[in-house]
N, C-alpha and C positions, 0 to 999 in steps of 0.2 A: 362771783362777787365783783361789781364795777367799782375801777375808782376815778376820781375826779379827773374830767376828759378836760384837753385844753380849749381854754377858747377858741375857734373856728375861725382863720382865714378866709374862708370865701362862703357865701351860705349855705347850708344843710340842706340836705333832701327832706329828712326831717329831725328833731332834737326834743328831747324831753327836759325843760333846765327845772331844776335843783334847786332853791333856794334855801342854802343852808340858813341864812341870818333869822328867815321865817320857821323853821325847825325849830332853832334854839330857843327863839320865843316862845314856842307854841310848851317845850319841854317847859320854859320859866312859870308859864301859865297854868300847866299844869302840875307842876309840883307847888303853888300857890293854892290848889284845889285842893290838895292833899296834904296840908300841913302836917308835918310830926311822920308822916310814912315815908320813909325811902321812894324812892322810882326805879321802877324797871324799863328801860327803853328797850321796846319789842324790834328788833331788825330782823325778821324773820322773813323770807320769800325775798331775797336781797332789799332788803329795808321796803316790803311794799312795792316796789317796782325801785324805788328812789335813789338804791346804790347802798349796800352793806356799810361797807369804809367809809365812807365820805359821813353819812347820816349818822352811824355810830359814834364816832369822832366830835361831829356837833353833838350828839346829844351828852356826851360825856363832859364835853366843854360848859357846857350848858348846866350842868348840876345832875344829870342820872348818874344813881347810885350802882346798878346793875345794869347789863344788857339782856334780853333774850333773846334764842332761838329756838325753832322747831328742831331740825337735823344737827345732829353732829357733825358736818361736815362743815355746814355753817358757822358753827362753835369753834370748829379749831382752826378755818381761814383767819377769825377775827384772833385767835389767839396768834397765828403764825404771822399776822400782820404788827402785833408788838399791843394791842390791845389788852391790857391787865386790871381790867375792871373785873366786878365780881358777875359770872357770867352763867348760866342757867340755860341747859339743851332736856327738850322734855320729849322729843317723839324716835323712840328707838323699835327696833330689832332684832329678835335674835343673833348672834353673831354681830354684833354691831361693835364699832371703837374704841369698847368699854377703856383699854388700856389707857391709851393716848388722851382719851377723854382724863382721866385721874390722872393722868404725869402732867396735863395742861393747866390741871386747877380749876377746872369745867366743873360746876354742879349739876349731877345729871340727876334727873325724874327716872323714879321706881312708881308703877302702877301694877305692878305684879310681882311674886315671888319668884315667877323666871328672872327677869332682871338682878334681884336681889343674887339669884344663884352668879350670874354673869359677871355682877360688878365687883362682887367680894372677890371672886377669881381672877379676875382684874386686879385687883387691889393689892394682893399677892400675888403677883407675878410682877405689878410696879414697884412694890417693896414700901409703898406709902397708902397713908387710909382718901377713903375716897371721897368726897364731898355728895350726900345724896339726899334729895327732896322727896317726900313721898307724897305722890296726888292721890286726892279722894275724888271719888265718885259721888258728887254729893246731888246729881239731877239729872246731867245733861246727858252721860249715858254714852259718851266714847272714852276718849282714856280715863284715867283713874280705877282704881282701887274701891268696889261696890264695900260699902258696909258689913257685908259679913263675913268680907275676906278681909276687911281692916284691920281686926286681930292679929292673924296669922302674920300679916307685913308688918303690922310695926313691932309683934315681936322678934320678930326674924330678924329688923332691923337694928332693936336693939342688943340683938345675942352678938351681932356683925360687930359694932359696936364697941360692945365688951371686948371683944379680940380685938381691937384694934385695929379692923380692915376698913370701918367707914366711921363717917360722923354723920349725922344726923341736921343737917343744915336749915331745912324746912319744910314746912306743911302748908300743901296749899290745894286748889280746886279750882273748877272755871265755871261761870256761869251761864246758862241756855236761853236768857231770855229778857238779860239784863237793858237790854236796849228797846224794851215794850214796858214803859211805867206803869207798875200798878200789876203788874203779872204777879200771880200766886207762887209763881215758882222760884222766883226769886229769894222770897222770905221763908219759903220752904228749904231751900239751897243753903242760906246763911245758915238756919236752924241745925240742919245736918253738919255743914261744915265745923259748928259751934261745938255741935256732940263729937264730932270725930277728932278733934284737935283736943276736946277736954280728954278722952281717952287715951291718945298718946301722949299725954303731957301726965295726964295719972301715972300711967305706965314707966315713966321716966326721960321720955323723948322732951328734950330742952333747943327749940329749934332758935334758930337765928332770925328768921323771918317766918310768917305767917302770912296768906297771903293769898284772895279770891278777885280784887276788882281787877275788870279788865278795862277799855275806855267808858264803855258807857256808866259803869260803876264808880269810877276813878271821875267822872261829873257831875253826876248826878247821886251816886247813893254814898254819904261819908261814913255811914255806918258799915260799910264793907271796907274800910280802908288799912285797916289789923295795920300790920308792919310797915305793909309794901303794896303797891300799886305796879298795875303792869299794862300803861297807856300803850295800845300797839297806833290804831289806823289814826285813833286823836292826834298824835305825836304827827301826824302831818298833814293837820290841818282839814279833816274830813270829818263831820259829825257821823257819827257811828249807827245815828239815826235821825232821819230828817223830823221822824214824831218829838225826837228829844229837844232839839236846837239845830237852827246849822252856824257852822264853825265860828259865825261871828258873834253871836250868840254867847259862845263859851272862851270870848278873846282867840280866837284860833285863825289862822291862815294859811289856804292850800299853798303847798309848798312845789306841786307840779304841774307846770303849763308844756301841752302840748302842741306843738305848732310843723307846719310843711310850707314848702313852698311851690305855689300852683306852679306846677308841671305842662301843662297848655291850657288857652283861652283860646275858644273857636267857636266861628256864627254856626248854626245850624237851622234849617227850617221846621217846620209845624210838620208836627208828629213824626217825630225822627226817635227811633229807640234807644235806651240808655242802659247800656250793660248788659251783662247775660240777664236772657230771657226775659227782654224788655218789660220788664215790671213798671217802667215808665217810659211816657212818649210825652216827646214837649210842646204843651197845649196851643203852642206858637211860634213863632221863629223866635232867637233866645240867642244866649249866647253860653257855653258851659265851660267851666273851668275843670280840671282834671289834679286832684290831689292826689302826691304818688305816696299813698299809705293804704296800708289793706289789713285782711284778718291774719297776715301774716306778722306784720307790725301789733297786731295786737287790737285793731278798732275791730270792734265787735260785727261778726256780718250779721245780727239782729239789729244792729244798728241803719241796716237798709230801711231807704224812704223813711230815717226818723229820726239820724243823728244830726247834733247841730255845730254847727262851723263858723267860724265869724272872719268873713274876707271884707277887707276895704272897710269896716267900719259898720256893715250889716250882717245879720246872722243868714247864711243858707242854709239849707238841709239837703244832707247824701238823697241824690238822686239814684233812683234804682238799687241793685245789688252792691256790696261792697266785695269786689275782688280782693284776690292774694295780696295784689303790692298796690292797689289804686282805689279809688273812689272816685264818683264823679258829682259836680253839685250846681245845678241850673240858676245862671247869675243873672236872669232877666231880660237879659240887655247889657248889663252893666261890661266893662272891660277890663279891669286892672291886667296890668302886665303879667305874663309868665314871669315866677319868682316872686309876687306878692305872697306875702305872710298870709296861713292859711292859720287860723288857730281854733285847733278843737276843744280843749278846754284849759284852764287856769282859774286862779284864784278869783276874776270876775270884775277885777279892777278897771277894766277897758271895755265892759259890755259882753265881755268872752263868753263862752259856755263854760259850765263847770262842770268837773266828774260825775256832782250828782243831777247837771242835765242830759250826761251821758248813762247814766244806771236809767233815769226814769224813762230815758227813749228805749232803751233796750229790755225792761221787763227785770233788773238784775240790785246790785249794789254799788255804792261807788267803790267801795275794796276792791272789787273784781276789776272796776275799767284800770285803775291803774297800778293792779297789781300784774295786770297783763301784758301790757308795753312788751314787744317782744325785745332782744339781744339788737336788731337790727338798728334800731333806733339809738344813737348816742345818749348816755345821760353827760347834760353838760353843767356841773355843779360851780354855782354865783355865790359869790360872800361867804367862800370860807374863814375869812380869818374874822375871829370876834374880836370885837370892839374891845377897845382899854385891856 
């Protein structure tokens, strides 16, 4: 989990910055779409690439009601960093934290009656009851709880219940396809989800939230917006699909600009090879500049011959193979100095590349370009403190 790095004294090799102030908005934005529904701000995978703490922090400032994450470990960082929002970890283990999870006030996801055995056992032996959401499997077909084991866990849950070892905190689901308008599966999903919550709610389960949209839902479908909303890649400024809108579209603003600084500028003659396995030779004499970021940093090596860069005010494209720690990108002619600002993508404001020129060069999503950013790269987080 990163936290907010300090501003830099002399320039980076390279820096991923942070724009929390564009965060905050993008949460105000979104909890505008969602009238009447709480927000769940997703920091899962350290907030997207973007820094656990720091994102968390904004988004909380900003009006989310809850945080999420995937891992418990995630879950109790943000609780050991003094974070006392209402907080939700859904992807467990056998043998997993169950304890520490219930002494922290963590709402943890049951998708199974194994869990169910773990957390009550958990729950007794922390001497307090546990905070527990049961997911349905209402389509998508990984976690959750299929339909016909749904019986069996929410009675199980409510027997736990009765004894005092859990409560019953919420019902909820994910959807598989929400991000392609007009998918049947969609309306099929909420259908299921509808019968499965009327069932545990027959039954006696009185949850606190209720709760399927993710971003693309939480934009576009208000009829999925039950209690709570749970904006994950939205929340930073990334349309969750370019068929839907992109982020300007839905008042949104990329919140991570990637940038280096050219590392060498050097002449070179005609047909001269570029990287391993010279996949390119330069159709002339040229001049190349040398970006010291690779698939180690996290730019994608499918990003070879097609990812885009914008030096000096024009866009280049990764010449040849993208190595460990480097890339190279054929400048013309042109010269800027070693240390000119290399920038792979941002929000677009200066002609930059964006994330989602980096998913389309690469065959992928923009989730993935910047969820990948590796450890090496500093995240350097701008405008933490809100206004007024």
């Amino acid at each position: 989990m990163s936290e907010t790095a300090a501003e830099p004294t002399a320039p980076l090799r390279a820096r991923a910055e942070i724009d929390l102030a564009a965060l905050r908005a993008n949460v105000r934005a979104l909890r505008a779409r969602a009238k009447g529904a709480a927000l769940m701000a997703v920091v899962k995978s350290d907030a997207y690439g973007h820094g656990a703490l720091p994102c968390a922090r904004a988004a909380v400032d900003a009006g989310a009601d809850w945080l999420g994450t995937a891992t418990p470990e995630e879950a109790l960082a943000l609780r050991a960093a003094g974070l006392g929002t209402r907080l939700l970890c859904w992807l467990w283990v056998p043998g997993g934290p169950w304890r520490q999870a219930v002494e922290a006030d963590i709402d943890v996801s049951l998708s199974g009656t194994w869990a169910l055995r773990e957390v009550t056992e958990a729950a007794r032996q922390a001497g307090r009851p546990a905070r527990v959401q049961l997911k349905a499997d209402t389509g998508l077909g990984r976690n959750g709880c299929q339909p016909a084991d749904w019986p069996d866990l929410v009675d199980g849950a409510l027997r736990a219940e009765r004894e005092g070892l859990l409560r019953v905190t919420g019902l909820w689901s994910h959807f598989a396809c929400a991000d392609e308008p007009g998918h049947p599966s969609v309306a099929a999903q909420l259908a299921r989800f509808r019968e499965m919550v009327a069932y545990a709610e027959g039954r006696g389960v009185r949850p606190e939230v209720r709760h399927i949209a993710n971003s693309p839902a939480t934009l576009t479908l208000p009829e999925t917006h039950f209690d709570l909303v749970r904006p994950g890649i939205a929340m930073y400024g990334i349309s969750p699909s370019p068929e839907i809108g992109t982020p300007a579209d839905f008042g949104l603003r990329p919140v991570m600009t990637l940038s280096a600084s050219l590392a060498l500028v050097k002449h070179v003659p005609a047909g001269h090879g570029v990287s391993y396995g010279h996949h390119y030779a330069t159709p002339g004499a040229t001049t190349l500049g040398l970006v010291p970021v690779g698939y180690a940093d996290g730019v994608p090596r499918h990003a070879s011959g097609t990812g885009p860069v914008l030096i000096d005010g024009k866009w280049r494209t990764v010449a040849g193979r993208v190595a460990m720690d480097q890339f190279v990108v054929d400048l013309g002619g042109d010269e800027p100095e070693a240390g000119t600002e290399a920038v792979l993508f941002g929000p677009g404001d200066r002609g930059e590349p964006t994330a989602e020129d980096w998913a389309q060069a690469c065959g992928t999503i923009a989730y993935e370009i910047v969820t990948r950013i590796g450890t090496r790269v500093p995240r350097v987080h701008v405008n933490g403190h809100q206004e007024g």
